[in-house]
C-alpha beads as a LAMMPS data file, in Angstrom:
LAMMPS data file: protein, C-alpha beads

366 atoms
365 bonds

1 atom types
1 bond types

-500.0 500.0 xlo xhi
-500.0 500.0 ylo yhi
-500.0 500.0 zlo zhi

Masses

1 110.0

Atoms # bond

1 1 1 -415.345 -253.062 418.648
2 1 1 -412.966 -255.771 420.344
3 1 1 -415.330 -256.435 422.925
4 1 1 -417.651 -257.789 419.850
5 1 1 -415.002 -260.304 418.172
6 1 1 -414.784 -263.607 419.041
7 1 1 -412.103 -265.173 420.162
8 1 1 -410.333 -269.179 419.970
9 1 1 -409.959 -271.178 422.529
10 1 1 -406.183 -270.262 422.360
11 1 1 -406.529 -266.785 422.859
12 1 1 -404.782 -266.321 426.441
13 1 1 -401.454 -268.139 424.837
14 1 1 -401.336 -265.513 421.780
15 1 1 -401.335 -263.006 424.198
16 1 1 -398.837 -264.453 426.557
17 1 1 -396.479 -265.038 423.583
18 1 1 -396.728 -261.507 422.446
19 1 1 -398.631 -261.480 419.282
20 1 1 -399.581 -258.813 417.292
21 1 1 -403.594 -258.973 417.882
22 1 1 -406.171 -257.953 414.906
23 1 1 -409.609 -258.400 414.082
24 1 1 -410.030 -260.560 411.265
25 1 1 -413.546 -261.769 409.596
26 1 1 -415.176 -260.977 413.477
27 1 1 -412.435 -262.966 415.408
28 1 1 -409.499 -261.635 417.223
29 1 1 -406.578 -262.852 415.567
30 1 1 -402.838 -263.062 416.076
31 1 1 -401.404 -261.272 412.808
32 1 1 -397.743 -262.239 413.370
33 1 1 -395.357 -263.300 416.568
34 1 1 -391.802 -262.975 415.613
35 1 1 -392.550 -261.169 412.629
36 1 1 -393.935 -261.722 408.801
37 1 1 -391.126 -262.576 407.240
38 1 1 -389.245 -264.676 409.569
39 1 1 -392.392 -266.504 409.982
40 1 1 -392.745 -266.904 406.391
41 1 1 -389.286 -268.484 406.122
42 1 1 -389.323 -270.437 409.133
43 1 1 -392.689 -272.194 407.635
44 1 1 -390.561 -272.769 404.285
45 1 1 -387.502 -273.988 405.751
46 1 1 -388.438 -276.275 408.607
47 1 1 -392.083 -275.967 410.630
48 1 1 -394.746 -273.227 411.932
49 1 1 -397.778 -273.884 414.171
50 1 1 -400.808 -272.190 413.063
51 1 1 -404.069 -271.423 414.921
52 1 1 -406.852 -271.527 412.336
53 1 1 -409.431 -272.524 414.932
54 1 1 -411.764 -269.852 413.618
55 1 1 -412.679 -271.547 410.545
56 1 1 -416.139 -273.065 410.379
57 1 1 -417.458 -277.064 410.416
58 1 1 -420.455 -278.221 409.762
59 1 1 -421.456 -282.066 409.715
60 1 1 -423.912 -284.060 407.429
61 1 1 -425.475 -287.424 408.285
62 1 1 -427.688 -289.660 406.896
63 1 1 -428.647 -291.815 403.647
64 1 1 -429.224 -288.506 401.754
65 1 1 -426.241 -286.915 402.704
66 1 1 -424.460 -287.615 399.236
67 1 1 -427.228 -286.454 397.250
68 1 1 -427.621 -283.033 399.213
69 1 1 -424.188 -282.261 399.274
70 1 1 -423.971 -283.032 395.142
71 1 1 -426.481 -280.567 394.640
72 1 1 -425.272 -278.112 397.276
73 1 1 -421.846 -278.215 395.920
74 1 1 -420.101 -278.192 392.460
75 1 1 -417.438 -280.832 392.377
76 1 1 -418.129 -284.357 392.190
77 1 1 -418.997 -285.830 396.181
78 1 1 -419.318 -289.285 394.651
79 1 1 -415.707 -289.432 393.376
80 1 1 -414.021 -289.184 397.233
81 1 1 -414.077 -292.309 399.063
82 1 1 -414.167 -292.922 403.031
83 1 1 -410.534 -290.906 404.626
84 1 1 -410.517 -288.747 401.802
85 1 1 -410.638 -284.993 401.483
86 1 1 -412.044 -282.516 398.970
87 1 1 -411.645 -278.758 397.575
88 1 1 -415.310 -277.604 396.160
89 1 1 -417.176 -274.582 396.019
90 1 1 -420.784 -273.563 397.097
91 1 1 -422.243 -271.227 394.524
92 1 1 -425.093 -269.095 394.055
93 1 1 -427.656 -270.077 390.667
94 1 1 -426.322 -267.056 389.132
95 1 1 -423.001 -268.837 389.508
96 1 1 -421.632 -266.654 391.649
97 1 1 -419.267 -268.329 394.943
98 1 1 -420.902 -268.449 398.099
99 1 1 -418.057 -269.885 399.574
100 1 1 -414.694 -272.587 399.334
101 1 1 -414.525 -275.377 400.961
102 1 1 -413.059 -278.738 402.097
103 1 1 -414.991 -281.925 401.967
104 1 1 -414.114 -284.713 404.304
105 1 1 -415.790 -288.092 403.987
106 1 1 -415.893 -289.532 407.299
107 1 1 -417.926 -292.622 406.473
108 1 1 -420.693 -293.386 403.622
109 1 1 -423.138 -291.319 404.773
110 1 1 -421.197 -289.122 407.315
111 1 1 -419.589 -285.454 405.765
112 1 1 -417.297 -282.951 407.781
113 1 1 -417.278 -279.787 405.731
114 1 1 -415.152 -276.510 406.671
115 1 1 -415.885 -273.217 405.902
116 1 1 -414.122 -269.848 405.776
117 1 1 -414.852 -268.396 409.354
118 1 1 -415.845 -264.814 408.375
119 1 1 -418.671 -266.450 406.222
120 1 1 -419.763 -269.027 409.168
121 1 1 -422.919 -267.095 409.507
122 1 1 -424.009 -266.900 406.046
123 1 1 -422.916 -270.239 405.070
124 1 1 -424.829 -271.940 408.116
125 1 1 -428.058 -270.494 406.546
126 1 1 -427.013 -271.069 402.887
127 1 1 -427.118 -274.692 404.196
128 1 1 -430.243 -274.925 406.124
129 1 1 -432.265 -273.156 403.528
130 1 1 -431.236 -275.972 400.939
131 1 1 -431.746 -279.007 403.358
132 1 1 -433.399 -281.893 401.456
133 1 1 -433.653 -285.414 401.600
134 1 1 -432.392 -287.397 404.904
135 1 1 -429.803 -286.076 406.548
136 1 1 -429.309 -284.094 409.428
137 1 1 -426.580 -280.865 409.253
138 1 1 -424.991 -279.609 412.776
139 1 1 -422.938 -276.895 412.956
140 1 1 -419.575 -277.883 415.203
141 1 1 -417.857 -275.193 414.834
142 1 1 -417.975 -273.944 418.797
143 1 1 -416.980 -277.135 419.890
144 1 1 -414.239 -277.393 417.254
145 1 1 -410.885 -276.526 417.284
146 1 1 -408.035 -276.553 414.632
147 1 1 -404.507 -276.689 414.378
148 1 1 -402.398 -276.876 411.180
149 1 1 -398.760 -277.793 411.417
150 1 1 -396.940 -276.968 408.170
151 1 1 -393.790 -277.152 406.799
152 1 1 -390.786 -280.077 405.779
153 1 1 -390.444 -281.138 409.873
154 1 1 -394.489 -281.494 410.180
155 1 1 -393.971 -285.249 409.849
156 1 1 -391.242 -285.587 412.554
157 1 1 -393.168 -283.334 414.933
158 1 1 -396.250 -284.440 415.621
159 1 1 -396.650 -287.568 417.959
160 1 1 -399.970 -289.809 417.078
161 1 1 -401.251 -293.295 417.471
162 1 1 -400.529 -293.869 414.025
163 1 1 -398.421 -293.417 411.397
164 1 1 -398.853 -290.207 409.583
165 1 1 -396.331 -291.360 406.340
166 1 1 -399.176 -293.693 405.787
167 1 1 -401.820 -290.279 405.072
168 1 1 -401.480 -289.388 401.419
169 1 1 -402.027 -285.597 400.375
170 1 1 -405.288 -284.537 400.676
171 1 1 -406.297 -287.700 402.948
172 1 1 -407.400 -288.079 406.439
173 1 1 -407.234 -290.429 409.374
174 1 1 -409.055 -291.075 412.929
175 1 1 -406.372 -291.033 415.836
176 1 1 -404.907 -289.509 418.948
177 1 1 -402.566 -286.527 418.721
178 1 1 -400.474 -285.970 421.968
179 1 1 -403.137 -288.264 423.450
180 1 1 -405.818 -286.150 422.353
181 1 1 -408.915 -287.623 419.399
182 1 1 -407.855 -285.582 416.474
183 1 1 -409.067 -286.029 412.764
184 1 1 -405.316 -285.749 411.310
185 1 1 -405.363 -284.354 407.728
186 1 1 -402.936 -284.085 405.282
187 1 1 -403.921 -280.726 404.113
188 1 1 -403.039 -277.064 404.307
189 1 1 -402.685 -273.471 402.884
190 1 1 -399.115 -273.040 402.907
191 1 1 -397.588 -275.275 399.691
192 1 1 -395.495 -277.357 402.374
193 1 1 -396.320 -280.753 403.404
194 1 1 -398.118 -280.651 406.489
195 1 1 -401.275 -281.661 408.411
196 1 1 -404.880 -279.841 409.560
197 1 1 -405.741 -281.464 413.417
198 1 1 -409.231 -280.895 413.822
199 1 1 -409.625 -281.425 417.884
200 1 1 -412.185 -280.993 420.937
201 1 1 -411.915 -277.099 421.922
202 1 1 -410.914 -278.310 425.408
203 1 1 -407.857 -280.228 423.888
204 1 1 -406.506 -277.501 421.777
205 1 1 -404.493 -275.913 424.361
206 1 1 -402.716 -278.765 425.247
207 1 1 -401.617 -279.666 421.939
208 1 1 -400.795 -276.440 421.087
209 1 1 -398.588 -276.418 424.054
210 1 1 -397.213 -280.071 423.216
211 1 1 -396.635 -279.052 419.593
212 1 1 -394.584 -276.097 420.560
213 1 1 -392.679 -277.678 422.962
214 1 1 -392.102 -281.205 420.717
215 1 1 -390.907 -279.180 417.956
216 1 1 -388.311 -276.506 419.657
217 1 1 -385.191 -279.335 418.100
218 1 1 -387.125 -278.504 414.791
219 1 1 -387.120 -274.751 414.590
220 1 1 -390.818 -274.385 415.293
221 1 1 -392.126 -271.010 415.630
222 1 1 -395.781 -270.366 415.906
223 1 1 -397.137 -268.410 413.116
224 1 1 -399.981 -265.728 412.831
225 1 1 -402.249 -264.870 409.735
226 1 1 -399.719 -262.700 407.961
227 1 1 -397.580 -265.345 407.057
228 1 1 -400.321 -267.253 406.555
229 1 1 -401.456 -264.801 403.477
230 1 1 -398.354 -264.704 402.265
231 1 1 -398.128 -268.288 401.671
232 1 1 -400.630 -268.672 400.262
233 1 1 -400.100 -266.046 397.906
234 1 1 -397.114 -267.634 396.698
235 1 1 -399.314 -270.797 395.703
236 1 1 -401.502 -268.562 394.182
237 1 1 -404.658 -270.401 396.549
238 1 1 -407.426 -267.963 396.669
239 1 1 -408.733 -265.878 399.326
240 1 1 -412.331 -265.394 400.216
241 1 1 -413.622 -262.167 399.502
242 1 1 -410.422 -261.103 397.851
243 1 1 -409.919 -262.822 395.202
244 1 1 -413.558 -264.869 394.652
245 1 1 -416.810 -263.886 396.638
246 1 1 -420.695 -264.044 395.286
247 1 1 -419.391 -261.571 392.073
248 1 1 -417.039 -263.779 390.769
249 1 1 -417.258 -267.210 388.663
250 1 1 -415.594 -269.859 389.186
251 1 1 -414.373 -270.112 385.207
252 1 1 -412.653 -266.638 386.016
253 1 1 -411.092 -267.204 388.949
254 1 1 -409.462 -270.357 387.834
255 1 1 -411.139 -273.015 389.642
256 1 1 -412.945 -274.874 386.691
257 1 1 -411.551 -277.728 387.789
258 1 1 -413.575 -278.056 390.865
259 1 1 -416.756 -278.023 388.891
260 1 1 -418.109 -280.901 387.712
261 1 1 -420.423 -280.437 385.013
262 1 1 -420.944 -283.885 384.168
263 1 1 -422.150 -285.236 387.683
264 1 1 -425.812 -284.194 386.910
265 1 1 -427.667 -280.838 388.500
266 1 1 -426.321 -278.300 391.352
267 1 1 -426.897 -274.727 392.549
268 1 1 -425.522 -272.809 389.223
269 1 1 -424.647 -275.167 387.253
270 1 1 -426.456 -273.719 383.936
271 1 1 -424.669 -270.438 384.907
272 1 1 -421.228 -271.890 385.182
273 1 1 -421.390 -273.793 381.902
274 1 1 -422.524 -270.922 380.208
275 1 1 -419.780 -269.276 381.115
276 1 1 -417.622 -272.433 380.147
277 1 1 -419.149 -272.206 376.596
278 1 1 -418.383 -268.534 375.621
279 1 1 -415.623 -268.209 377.807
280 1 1 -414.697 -266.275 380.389
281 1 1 -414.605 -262.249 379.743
282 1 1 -411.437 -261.851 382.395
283 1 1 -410.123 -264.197 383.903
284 1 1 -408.016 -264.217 387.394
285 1 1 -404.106 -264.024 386.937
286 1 1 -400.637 -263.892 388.674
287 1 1 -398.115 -261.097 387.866
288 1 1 -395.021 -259.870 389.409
289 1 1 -393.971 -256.142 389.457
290 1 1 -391.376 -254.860 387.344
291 1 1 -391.578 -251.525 388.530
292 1 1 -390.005 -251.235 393.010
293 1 1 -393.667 -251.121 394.312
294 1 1 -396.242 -252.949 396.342
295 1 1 -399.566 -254.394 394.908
296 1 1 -402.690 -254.267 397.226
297 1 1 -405.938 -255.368 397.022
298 1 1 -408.456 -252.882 395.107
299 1 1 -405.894 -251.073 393.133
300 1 1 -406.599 -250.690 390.031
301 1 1 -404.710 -252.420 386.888
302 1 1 -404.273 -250.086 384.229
303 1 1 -403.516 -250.817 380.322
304 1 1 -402.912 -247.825 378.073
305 1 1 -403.811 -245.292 380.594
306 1 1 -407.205 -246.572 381.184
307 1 1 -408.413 -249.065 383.741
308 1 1 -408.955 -252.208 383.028
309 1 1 -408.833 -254.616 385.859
310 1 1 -408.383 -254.874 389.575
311 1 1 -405.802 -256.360 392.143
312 1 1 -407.289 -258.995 394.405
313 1 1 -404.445 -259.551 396.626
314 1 1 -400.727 -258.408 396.450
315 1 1 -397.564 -258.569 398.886
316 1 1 -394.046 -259.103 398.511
317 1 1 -393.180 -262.524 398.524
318 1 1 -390.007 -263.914 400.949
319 1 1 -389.696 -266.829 398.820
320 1 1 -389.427 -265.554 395.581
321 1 1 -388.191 -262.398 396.965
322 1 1 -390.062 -260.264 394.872
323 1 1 -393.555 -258.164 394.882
324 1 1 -396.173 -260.691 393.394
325 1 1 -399.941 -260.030 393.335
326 1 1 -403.260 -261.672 392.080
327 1 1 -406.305 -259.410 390.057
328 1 1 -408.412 -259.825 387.651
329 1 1 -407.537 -258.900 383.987
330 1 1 -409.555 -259.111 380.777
331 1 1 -408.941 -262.383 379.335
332 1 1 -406.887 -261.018 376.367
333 1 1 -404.348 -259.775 378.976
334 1 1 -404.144 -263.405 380.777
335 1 1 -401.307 -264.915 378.868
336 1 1 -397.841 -264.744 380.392
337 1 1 -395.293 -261.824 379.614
338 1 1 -399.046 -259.584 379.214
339 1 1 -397.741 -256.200 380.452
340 1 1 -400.163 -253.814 382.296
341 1 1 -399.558 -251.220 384.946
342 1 1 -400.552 -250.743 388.423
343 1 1 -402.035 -247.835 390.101
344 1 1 -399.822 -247.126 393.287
345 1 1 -400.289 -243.987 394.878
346 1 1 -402.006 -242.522 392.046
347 1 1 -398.783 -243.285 389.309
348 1 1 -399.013 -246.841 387.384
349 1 1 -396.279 -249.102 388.060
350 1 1 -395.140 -251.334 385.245
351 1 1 -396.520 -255.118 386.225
352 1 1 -396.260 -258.458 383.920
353 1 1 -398.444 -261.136 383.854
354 1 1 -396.122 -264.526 385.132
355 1 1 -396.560 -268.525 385.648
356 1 1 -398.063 -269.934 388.923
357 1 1 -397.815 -271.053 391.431
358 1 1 -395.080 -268.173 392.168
359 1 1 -393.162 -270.906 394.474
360 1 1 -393.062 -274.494 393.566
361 1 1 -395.114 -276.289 395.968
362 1 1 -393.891 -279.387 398.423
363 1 1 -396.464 -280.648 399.611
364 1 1 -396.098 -285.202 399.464
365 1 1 -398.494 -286.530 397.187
366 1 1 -397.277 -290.259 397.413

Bonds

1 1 1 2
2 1 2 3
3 1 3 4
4 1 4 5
5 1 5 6
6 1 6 7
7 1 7 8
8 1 8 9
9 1 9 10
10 1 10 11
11 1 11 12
12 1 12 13
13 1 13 14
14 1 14 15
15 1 15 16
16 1 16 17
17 1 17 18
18 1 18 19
19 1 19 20
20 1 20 21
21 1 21 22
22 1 22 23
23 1 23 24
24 1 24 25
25 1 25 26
26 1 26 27
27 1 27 28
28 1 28 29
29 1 29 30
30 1 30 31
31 1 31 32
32 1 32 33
33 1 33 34
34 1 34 35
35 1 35 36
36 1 36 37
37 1 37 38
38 1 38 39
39 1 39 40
40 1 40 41
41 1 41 42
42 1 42 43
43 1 43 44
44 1 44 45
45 1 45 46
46 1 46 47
47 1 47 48
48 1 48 49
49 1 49 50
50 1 50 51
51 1 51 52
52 1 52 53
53 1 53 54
54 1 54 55
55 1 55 56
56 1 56 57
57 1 57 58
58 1 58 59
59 1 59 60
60 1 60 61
61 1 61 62
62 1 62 63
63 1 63 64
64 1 64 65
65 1 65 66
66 1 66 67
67 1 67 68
68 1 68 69
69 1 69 70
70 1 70 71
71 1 71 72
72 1 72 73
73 1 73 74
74 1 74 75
75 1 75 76
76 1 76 77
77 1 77 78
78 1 78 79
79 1 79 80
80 1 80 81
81 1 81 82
82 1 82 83
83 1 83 84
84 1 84 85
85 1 85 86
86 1 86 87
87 1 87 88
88 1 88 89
89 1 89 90
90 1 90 91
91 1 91 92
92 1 92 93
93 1 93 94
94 1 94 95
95 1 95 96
96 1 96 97
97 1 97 98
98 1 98 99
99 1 99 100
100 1 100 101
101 1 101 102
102 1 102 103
103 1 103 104
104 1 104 105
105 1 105 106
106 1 106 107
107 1 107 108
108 1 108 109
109 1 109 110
110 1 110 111
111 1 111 112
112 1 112 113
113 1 113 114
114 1 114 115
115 1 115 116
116 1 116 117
117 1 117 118
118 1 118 119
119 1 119 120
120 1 120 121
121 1 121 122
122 1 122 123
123 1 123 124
124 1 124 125
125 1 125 126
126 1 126 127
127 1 127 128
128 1 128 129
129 1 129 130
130 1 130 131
131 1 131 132
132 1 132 133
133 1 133 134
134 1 134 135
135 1 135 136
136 1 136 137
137 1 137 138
138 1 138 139
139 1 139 140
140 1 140 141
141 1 141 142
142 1 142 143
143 1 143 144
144 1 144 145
145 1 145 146
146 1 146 147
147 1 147 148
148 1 148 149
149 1 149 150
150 1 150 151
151 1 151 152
152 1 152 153
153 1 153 154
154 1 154 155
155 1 155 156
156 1 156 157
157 1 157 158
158 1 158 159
159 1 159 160
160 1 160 161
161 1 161 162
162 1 162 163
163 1 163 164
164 1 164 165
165 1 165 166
166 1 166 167
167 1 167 168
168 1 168 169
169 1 169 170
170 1 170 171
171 1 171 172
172 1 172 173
173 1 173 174
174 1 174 175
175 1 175 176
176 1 176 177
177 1 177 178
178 1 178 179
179 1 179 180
180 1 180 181
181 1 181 182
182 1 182 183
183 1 183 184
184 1 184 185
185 1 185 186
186 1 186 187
187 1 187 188
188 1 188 189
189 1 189 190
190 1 190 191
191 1 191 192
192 1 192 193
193 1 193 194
194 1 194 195
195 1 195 196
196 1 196 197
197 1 197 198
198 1 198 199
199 1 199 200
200 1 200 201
201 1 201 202
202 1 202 203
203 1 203 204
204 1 204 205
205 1 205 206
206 1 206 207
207 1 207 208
208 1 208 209
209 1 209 210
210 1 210 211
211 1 211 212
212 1 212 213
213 1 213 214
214 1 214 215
215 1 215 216
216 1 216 217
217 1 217 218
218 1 218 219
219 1 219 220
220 1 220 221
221 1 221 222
222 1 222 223
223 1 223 224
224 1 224 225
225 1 225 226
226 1 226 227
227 1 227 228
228 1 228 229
229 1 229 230
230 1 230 231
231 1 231 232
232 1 232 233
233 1 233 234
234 1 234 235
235 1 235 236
236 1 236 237
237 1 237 238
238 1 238 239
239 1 239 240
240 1 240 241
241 1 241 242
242 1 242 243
243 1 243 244
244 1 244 245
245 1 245 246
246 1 246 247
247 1 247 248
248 1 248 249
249 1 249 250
250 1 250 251
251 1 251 252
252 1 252 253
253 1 253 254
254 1 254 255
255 1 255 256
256 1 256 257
257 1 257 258
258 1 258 259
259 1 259 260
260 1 260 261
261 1 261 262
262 1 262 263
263 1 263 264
264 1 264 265
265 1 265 266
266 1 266 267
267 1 267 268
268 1 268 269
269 1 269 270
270 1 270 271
271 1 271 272
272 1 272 273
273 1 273 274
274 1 274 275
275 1 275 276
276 1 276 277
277 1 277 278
278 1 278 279
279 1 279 280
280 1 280 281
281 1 281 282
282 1 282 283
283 1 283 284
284 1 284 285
285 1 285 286
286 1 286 287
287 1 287 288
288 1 288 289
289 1 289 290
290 1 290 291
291 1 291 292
292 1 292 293
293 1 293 294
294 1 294 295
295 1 295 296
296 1 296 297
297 1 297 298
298 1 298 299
299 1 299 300
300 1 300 301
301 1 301 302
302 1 302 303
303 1 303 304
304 1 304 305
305 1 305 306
306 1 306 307
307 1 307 308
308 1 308 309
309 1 309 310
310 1 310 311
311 1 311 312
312 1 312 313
313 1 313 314
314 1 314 315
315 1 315 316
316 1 316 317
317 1 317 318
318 1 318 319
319 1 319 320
320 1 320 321
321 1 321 322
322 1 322 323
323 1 323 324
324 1 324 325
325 1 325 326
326 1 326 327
327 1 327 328
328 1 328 329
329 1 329 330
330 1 330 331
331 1 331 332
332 1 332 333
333 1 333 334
334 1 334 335
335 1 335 336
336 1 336 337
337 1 337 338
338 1 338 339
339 1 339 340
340 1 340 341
341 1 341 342
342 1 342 343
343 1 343 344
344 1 344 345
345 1 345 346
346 1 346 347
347 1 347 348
348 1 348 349
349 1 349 350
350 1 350 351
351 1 351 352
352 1 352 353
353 1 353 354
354 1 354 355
355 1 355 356
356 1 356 357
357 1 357 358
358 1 358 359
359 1 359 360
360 1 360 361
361 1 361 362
362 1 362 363
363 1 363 364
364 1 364 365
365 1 365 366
């Protein structure tokens, strides 16, 4: 029921500019403004405001903050130094993914870590039930807002005490945004350079406000969670519970390279690497459709008649301007130009198995 969901602190503004309101992972989301596809673009071609102030943050403290996190998560905590930022996973000792994440080292011993917001919950007592060592966790994520700004104009748009060309990709710094303390992150979901403001709840309306009203010279347009998906699609960056959840490894979906095996013990590591060893039985794949159809998640990918894999996510794609989707596919169907068909409606639809990302990302790694 609506009256259950929860809501952002910039829930009034959605409705007063008209979005399209859905529940999404127990929050009440805006799905699109102006519309999908023009969002889509607009993100692509010059700069969209997104509200992703759902998403979850917890923070670690403490001289045995490092060590808890490397055993609570699989890539390598040691490696990122202070203003840095980090993709990992949290995974289950049957190696199965509890969650993805981003890692932000704030100081030594001082971690901001956010979290997919339908799996707040869960993840908040993943945590506390592995606490170790000294360090105290606090989950921030009522008192947190967060605003991501993405596309070529992100740069030129926002207005901070610092400057931003100076924050390499997948970096961080401490300052003021519009006047208000922000951590400004060079981050996002979208494959376009942009920046993740992680604010005080109370601020976020007035930044969203300023943002919009900065960037109207720029073509800004806000932009709801359709385009969002969409964008991500394109990169091929995975979606929790579609295409990974606690059923799926992180050798088949892809993201072996956000396990470190060599950093010493964490939750599932003797799973993962046996999985490593043998290799993976399927293995998680981008295709486009050859056949005039649409891809969704749960249909089933067919070879020969019979079924033999599963779509994970699937939409058509403004960029590339055709119908691209994500599934999982035994590994001897992995390799590019691998034909297979897709159930649609009950009739397979004639699929092929492509390169990704499906749009070249532009984000600025200087």
């Amino acid at each position: 029921m609506t009256g259950d969901l929860k809501r952002t602190p910039l829930y009034s503004l959605h409705v007063q500019l008209g979005a399209k309101l859905v529940p999404f992972g127990g929050w009440e989301m805006p799905v699109q403004y102006s519309g999908i596809i023009e969002e889509h673009r607009t993100v692509r071609s010059a700069v969209g405001l997104f509200d992703v102030s759902h998403m979850g943050e917890f923070e670690f403290r403490g001289p045995g903050a490092l060590a808890f996190l490397q055993r609570l998560t699989t890539n390598d905590v040691a490696a990122i130094a202070v203003g840095q930022v980090q993709y990992s996973l949290m995974c289950t000792p049957s190696g199965g993914i509890v969650d993805d994440l981003t890692l932000y080292r704030i100081k030594d011993h001082e971690f901001l870590m956010t979290v997919n917001a339908g799996n707040i919950d869960k993840d908040w007592s993943w945590v506390t039930g592995h606490l170790e060592g000294e360090v105290k966790a606090e989950n921030v994520s009522e008192k947190t807002a967060l605003l991501a700004v993405q596309g070529a104009h992100a740069e030129a748009l926002i207005r901070a005490d610092l400057d931003l060309s100076q924050i390499r990709y997948y970096h961080f710094a401490h300052g003021r945004v519009f006047g208000a303390e922000s951590y400004i992150s060079r981050t996002g979901y979208t494959g376009e350079d942009g920046f993740e403001l992680y604010l005080y709840a109370h601020d976020a309306e007035m930044v969203w406000k300023a943002l919009l009203d900065q960037g109207k010279r720029l073509g800004i347009v806000p932009v709801g969670l359709g385009a969002r998906d969409t964008l991500r699609l394109e990169m091929k960056y995975a979606l929790y519970g579609n295409d990974i959840d606690e059923t799926t490894n992180p050798i088949d979906a892809g993201l072996g390279w956000v396990v470190k095996l060599g950093k010493g013990d964490f939750i599932g590591r003797e799973a993962i690497q046996k999985v490593k060893e043998i290799g993976p039985q399927r293995k998680l794949v981008g295709f486009e459709m050859v056949d005039r159809a649409v891809p969704r998640h749960g249909y089933k990918i067919l070879k020969d008649g019979r079924e033999t894999g599963v779509v994970t996510s699937g939409s058509y794609g403004p960029s590339v301007e055709k119908y691209i989707g994500v599934g999982y596919v035994p590994s001897a169907l992995s390799m590019p130009g691998s034909e297979f068909e897709v159930e649609v409606r009950g009739k397979g639809q004639r699929a092929q198995v492509v390169p990704t990302p499906f749009y070249p990302p532009r984000v600025k790694k200087n």
